[in-house]
C-alpha positions, -999 to +999 in steps of 0.1 A: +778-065+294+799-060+324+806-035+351+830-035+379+819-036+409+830-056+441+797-063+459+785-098+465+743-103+452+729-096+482+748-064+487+739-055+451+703-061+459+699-041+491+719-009+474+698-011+443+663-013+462+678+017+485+686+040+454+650+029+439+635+044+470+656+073+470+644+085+436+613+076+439+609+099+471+627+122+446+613+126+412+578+132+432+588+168+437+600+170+396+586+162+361+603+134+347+592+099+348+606+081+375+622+049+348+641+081+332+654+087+363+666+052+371+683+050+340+701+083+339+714+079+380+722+038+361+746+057+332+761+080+366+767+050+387+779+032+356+802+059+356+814+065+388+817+029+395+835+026+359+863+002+376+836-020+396+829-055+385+788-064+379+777-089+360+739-088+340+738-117+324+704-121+300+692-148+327+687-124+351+665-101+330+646-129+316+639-150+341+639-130+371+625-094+361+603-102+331+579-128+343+570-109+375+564-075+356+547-089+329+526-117+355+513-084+372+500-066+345+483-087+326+465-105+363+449-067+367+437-067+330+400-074+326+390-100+297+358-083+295+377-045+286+403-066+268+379-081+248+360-049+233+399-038+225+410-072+214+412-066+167+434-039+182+457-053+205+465-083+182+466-062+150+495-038+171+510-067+191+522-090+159+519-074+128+523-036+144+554-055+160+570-070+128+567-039+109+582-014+133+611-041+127+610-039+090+609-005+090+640-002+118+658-025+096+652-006+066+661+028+076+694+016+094+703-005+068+702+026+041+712+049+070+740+033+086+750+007+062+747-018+088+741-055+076+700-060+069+699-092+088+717-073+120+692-044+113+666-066+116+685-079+149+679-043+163+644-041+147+634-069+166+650-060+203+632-022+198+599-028+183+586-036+215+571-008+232+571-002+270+540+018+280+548+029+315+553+064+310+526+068+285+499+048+312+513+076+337+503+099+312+471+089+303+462+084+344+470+119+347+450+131+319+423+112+327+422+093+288+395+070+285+396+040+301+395+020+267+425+034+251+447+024+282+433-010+282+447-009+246+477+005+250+486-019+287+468-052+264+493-044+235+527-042+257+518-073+275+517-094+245+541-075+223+569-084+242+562-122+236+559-111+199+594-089+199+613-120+215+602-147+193+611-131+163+646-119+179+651-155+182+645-160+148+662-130+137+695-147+155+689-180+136+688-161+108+724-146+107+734-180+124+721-200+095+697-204+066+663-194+078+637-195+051+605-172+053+574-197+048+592-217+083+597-187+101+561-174+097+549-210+105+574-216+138+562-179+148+525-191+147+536-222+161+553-203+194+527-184+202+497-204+198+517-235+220+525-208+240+494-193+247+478-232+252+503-235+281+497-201+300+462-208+297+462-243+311+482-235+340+461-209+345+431-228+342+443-255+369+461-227+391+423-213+392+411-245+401+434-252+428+425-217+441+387-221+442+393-254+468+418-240+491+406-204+516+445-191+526+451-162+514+489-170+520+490-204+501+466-186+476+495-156+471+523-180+469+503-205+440+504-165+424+538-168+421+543-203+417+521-197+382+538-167+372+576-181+368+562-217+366+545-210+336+576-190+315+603-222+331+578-248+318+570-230+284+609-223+283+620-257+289+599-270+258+612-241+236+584-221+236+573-183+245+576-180+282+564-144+282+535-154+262+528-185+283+531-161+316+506-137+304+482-162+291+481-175+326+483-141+346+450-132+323+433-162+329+440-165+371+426-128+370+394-130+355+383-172+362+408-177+396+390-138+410+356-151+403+359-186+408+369-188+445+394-159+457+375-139+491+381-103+490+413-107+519+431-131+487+421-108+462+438-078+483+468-098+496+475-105+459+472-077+443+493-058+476+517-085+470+524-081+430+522-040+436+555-044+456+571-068+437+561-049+404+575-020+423+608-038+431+616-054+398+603-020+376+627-004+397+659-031+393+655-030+354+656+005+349+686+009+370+704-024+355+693-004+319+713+024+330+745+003+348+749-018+317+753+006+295+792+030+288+784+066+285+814+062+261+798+039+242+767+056+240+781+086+232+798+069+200+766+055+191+742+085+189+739+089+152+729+051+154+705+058+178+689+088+167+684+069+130+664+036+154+648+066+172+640+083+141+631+047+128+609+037+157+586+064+155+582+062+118+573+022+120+546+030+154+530+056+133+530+029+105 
């Protein structure tokens, strides 16, 4: 996906940061979620800017954006409210996952006539929900405290879920894939994966319990966070999963084992902002990526994986 526009990456940064602030100052005054509004003033610039060269290359997303977001949830996520919600986030976070594909793939394959294996292509990128709206929601309801611990527990790991069997779904269509080594290099991913956040986790904590500066303590945060999805990565594994596994486990044993309250608030200050920041830069890159044209020429599409989508959650 490319877009015109003749800024070099710092420039880019420092405009998209300012615009982020802009609407958030903004959208406090109207009712719409403020990622809704990132993404529409994305398709305007995209727009506007039509002639502009910029570059998102999957890199960016995955190894810059998702790691931070995803490090920063699951490090405020209790094991001890996770755990009393745990049958449910696993039963929606891999099987929930794989059906909303199925059925995504199902209904665009009758609806649209599009190849099965590239439905299941599309089934795989979209079956992974993002809650951030819906935890806005619930905060202003005041839903019980359980039910977002479920809902926040499921998006953390259902991402990992939704990108493993992407991959596979592109092997797939690439070449012969059969079902019994799918299942079994799916199982395979995550539980490697999940060893790997853990550990680094584990020894991040460890490393944390023996040293009382807040600042080196902050930094060995982010060390873990996009240590853990390179090194998971680099061996062909989950990083997503490995990066949650190990924001979960520095929350709950690197809190209790040795952080003072000033690390504990300097952290979580810390991965506010840059949660903040990056939350921001996707929704806008969502928005700048994307040709109203093309969008436009793609509704019926889109309102079948809609359609599709809600059918599968519901499922």
């Amino acid at each position: 996906m490319e877009l015109e526009l003749d800024l070099n990456p710092v420039e880019v940064a420092v405009v998209l940061i300012a615009v982020a602030v802009l609407v958030a100052l903004a959208v406090r005054r109207i009712s719409i979620p403020y990622t809704v509004a990132l993404v529409l003033l994305g398709l305007v610039a995209a727009e506007v800017l039509r002639d502009q060269h910029l570059e998102i290359t999957p890199e960016v997303v995955l190894v810059v954006l998702l790691p931070g977001l995803l490090f920063e949830a699951s490090f405020r996520i209790e094991f001890r409210d996770l755990r009393e919600s745990i049958a449910g986030v696993a039963v929606l976070a891999v099987p929930g996952v794989l059906i909303v594909a199925a059925v995504v793939s199902l209904i665009l394959h009758q609806a649209t006539g599009m190849r099965p294996e590239l439905a299941f292509v599309v089934g795989a990128m979209v079956s992974a929900t993002d809650p951030a709206a819906v935890l806005a929601t619930f905060s202003r309801l005041g839903a019980p405290h359980r039910l977002a611990t479920l809902v926040e527990g499921e998006s953390l790991f259902n991402d990992g879920t939704g990108l493993v069997i992407f991959v596979l779904a592109i092997q797939a269509v690439q070449t012969d894939v059969s079902v019994p080594g799918a299942i079994l290099q799916f199982f395979v991913t995550v539980i490697v994966s999940i060893l790997i956040g853990s550990i680094g986790g584990l020894i991040c904590s460890w490393v944390v319990a023996r040293v009382d500066d807040h600042l080196i303590e902050t930094t060995l945060s982010l060390v873990l966070a996009y240590g853990a999805y390179v090194f998971a990565d680099a061996l062909h594994q989950s990083g997503i999963i490995a990066t949650v596994s190990a924001g979960i486990v520095l929350g709950n044993v690197g809190r209790r084992l040795g952080m003072s309250e000033k690390t504990r608030n300097a952290i979580d200050t810390v991965w506010d902002f840059i949660a903040f920041l990056l939350t921001a830069i996707v929704f806008l890159l969502v928005g700048l990526a994307i040709s109203l044209q093309n969008l436009l020429g793609a509704v019926v599409p889109i309102a079948w994986c809609i359609f599709a989508v809600v059918v599968g959650r519901a499922v």
